[in-house]
Wavefront OBJ file of the C-alpha trace (Angstrom):
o trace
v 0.000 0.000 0.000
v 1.033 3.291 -0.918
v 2.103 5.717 2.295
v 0.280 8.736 1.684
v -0.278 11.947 4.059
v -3.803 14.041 3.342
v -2.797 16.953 1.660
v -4.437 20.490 2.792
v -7.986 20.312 1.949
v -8.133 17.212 0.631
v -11.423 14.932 0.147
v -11.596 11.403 0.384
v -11.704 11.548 -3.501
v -8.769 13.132 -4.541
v -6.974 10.830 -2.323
v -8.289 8.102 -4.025
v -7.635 9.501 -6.932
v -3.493 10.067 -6.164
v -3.263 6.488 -4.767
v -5.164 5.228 -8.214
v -2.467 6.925 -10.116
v 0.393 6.681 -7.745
v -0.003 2.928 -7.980
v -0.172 2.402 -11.554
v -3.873 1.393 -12.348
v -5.598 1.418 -15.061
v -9.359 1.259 -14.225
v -11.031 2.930 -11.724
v -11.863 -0.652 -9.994
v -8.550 -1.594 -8.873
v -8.613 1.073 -6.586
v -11.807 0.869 -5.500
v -11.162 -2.893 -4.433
v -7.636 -2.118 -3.019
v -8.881 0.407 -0.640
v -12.267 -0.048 0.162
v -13.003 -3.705 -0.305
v -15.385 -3.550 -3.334
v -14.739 -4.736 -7.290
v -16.494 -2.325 -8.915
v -15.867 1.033 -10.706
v -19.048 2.519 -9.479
v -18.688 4.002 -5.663
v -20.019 7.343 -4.221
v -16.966 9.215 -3.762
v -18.539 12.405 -2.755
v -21.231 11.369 -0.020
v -19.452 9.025 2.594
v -19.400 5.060 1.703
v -17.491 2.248 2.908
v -14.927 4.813 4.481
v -14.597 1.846 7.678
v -12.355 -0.009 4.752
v -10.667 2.930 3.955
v -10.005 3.704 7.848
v -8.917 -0.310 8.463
v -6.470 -0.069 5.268
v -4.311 2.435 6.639
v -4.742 1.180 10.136
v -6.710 4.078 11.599
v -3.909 6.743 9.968
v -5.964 8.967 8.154
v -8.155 9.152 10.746
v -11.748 7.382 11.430
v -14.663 6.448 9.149
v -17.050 8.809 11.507
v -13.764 11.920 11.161
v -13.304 11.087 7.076
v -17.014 11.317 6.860
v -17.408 14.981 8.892
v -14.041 16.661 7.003
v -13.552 14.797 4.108
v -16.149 14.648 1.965
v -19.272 17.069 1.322
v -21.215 15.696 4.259
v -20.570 18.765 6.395
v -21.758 20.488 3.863
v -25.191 18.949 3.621
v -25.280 18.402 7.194
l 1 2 3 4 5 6 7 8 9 10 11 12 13 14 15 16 17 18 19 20 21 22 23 24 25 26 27 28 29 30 31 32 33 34 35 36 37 38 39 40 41 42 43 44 45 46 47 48 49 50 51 52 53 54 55 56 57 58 59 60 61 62 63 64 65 66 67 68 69 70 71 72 73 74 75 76 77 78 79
């Protein structure tokens, strides 16, 4: 797994989206099964979803599900 640190501002999203290319892939489901346990290209990556398998793959590191959720994605912003 790629050792990345949240950049200022960032969403879940374009985190995603720097691991997808840091790593190499090709098609938006490798990533999506690599990081939050799912094989398909189709995930809600503005609105939070699955974030617990984002939160277990770095071992709690980026910070919680419920945290990811509240600051980094548009849920506060709905809320």
């Amino acid at each position: 797994m790629v050792a990345l640190a949240w950049l200022p501002d960032e969403t879940v999203f374009s985190f995603c989206s720097r691991v997808h290319i840091s790593l190499g892939y090709q098609y938006p489901h490798q990533t999506t099964k690599n990081l939050f346990q799912v094989d398909r290209a189709i995930i809600a990556h503005d609105l939070p979803n699955r974030l617990e398998y984002l939160e277990a793959r770095y071992d709690g590191k980026l910070g919680t599900a419920e945290e990811l959720a509240k600051t980094r994605t548009v849920l506060a912003f709905y809320l």
